[in-house]
C-alpha positions in Angstrom: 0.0 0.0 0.0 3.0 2.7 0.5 4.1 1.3 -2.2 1.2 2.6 -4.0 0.7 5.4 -2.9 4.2 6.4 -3.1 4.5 5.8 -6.8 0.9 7.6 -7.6 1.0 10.2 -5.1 1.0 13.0 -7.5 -1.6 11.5 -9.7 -3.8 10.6 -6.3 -3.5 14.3 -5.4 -4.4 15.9 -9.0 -7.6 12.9 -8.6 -8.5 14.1 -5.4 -8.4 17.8 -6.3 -10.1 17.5 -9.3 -13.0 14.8 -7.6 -13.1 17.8 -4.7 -13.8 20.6 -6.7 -16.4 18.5 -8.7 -18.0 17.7 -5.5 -18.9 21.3 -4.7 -20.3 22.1 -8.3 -22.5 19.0 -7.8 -23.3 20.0 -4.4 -24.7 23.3 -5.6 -26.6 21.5 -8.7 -28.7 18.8 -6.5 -29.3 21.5 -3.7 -30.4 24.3 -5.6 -31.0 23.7 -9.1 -32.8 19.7 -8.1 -34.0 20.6 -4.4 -32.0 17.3 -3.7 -31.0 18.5 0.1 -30.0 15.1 0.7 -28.5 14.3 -1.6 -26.2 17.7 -1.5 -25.1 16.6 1.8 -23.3 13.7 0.6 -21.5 15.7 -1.8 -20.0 17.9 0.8 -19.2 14.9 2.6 -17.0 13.4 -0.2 -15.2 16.9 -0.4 -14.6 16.6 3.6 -13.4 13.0 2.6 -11.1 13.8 -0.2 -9.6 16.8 2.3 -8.9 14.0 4.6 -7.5 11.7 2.0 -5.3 14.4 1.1 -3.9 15.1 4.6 -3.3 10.8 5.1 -1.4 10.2 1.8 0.7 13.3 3.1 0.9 12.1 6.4 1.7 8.3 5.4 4.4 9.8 2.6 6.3 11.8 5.2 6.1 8.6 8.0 7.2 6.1 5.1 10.2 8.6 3.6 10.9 10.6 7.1 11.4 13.8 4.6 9.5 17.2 4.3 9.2 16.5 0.7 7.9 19.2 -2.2 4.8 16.8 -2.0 4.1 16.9 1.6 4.4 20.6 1.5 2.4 20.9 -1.1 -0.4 18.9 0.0 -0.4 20.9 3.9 -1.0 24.3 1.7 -4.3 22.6 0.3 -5.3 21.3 3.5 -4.7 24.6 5.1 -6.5 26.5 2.7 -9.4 23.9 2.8 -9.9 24.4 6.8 -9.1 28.0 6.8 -9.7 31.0 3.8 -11.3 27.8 1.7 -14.5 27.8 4.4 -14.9 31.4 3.5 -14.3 31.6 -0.6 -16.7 28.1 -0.4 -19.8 30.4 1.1 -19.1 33.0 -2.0 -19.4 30.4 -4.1 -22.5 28.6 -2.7 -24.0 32.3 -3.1 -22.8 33.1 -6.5 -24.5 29.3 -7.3 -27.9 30.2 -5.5 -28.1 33.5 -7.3 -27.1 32.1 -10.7 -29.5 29.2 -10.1 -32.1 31.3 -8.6 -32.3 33.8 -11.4 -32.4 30.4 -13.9 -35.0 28.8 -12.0 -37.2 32.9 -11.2 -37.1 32.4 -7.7 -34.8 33.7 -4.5 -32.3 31.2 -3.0 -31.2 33.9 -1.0 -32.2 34.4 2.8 -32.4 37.7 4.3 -29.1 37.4 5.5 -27.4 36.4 2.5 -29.0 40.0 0.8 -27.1 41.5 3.8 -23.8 39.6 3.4 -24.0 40.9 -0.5 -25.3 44.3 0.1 -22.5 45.0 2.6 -19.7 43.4 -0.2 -20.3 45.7 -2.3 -20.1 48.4 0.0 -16.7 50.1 -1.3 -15.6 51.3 2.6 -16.2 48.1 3.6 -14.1 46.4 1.0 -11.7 48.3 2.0 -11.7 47.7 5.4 -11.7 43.9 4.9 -9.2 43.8 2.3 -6.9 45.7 5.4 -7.9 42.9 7.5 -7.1 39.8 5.3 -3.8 41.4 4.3 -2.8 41.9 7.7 -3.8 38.0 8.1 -1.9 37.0 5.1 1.3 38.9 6.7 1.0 37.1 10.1 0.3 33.5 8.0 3.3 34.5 5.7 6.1 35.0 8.7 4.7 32.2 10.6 5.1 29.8 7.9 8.9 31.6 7.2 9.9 30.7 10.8 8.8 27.4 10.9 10.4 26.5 6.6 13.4 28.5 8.3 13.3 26.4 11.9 13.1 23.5 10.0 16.6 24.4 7.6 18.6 25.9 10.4 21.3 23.6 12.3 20.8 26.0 15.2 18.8 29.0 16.3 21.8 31.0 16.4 21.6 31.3 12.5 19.0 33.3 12.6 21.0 36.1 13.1 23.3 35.4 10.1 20.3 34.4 7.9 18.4 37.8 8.4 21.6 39.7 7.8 22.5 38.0 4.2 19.0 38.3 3.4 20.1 40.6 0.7 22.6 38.2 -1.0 20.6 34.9 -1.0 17.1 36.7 -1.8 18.5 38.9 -5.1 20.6 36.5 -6.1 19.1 33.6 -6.3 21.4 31.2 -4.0 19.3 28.8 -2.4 22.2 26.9 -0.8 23.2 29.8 1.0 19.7 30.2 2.1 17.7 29.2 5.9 15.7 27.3 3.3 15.2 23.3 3.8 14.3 22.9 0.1 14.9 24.5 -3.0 11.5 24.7 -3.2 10.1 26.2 -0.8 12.9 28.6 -1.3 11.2 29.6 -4.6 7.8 29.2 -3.0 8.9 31.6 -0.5 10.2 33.8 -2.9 7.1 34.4 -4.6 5.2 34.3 -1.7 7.2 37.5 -0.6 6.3 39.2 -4.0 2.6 38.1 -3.9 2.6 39.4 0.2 4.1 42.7 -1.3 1.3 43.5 -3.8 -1.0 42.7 -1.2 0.8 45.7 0.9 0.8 47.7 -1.4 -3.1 47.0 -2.8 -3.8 47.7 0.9 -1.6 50.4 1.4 -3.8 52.3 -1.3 -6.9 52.0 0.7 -5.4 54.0 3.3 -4.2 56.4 1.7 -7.4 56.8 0.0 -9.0 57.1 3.5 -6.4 59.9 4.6 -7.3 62.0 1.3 -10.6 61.9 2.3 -9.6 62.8 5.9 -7.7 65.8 5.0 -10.2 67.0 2.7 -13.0 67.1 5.5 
């Protein structure tokens, strides 16, 4: 068996990605589009399952091989996102489905709160404010996960100091080796996770400055 799955874990992982995703379109089909209630319920089952399944082959690769592999990484990122920003992005979706479906079939999905949830969305101050708000989560997620990918590189914590002062030469210059990275991977993941975290900044930093115009014009 981890034999198996160790020869077919990328092509178990693209499956189980692709069976996932299908599962949530199905789920909004038979809910909203059948009245199948029931039958939704099993669909967002087998996308808790497949999460799951995801997190053992992971879990079983890493216990058989003892290594933080590209794959296991890989695979934590999903799961992470599944249990975390995924819950949220999956209730904009099963909105954008009952309004879709709802206009198809000429009646309102849509509870009372739901009008209130998309009302206040496109309120453009309050856009703004929560775009502040995830960025400044996507920062705190960003360091943490650079501690631990640098924790997990380092001999000893008293690199740390050495690592944050080169950061200059192994960042611009592409030198993985002389990185706190435990992968050359995650060394380019990081990378442009940096850039992405720095757009995000900046797309943020906009809103505020948009506030303080308004501010000083008052």
């Amino acid at each position: 068996m981890q034999t198996f799955l160790l020869s077919y874990q990328w092509a178990l992982f693209i499956s189980a990605e692709v069976i996932s995703i299908v599962s949530l379109v199905l789920f909004g089909i038979t809910r909203y589009f059948f009245n199948k209630r029931k039958a939704s319920n099993f669909f967002i089952l087998l996308f808790i399952a497949v999460t799951a399944f995801e997190a053992a082959i992971a879990w079983i690769v890493y216990n058989y091989t003892g290594e933080i592999s590209n794959f296991t990484i890989l695979i934590t990122i999903f799961v992470l996102y599944a249990v975390t920003f995924g819950l949220n992005d999956f209730k904009k979706l099963d909105r954008w489905m009952r309004v879709k479906i709802g206009n198809y079939r000429g009646i309102d999905l849509l509870t009372a709160k739901d009008h209130q949830i998309i009302a206040k969305e496109k309120n453009p101050h309050y856009k703004k404010r929560k775009d502040i708000i995830m960025t400044t989560v996507h920062v705190i997620i960003f360091v943490i996960a650079q501690l631990i990918f640098w924790a997990i590189g380092m001999e000893s914590f008293s690199q740390f100091g050495y690592y944050i002062s080169t950061i200059g030469e192994w960042f611009t210059t592409d030198q993985f080796k002389n990185s706190p990275y435990p992968s050359e991977f995650l060394y380019h993941a990081s990378m442009i996770w940096a850039i992405i975290v720095v757009i995000d900044i900046l797309y943020s930093a906009s809103h505020l400055s948009i506030f303080n115009g308004k501010r000083s014009s008052r």
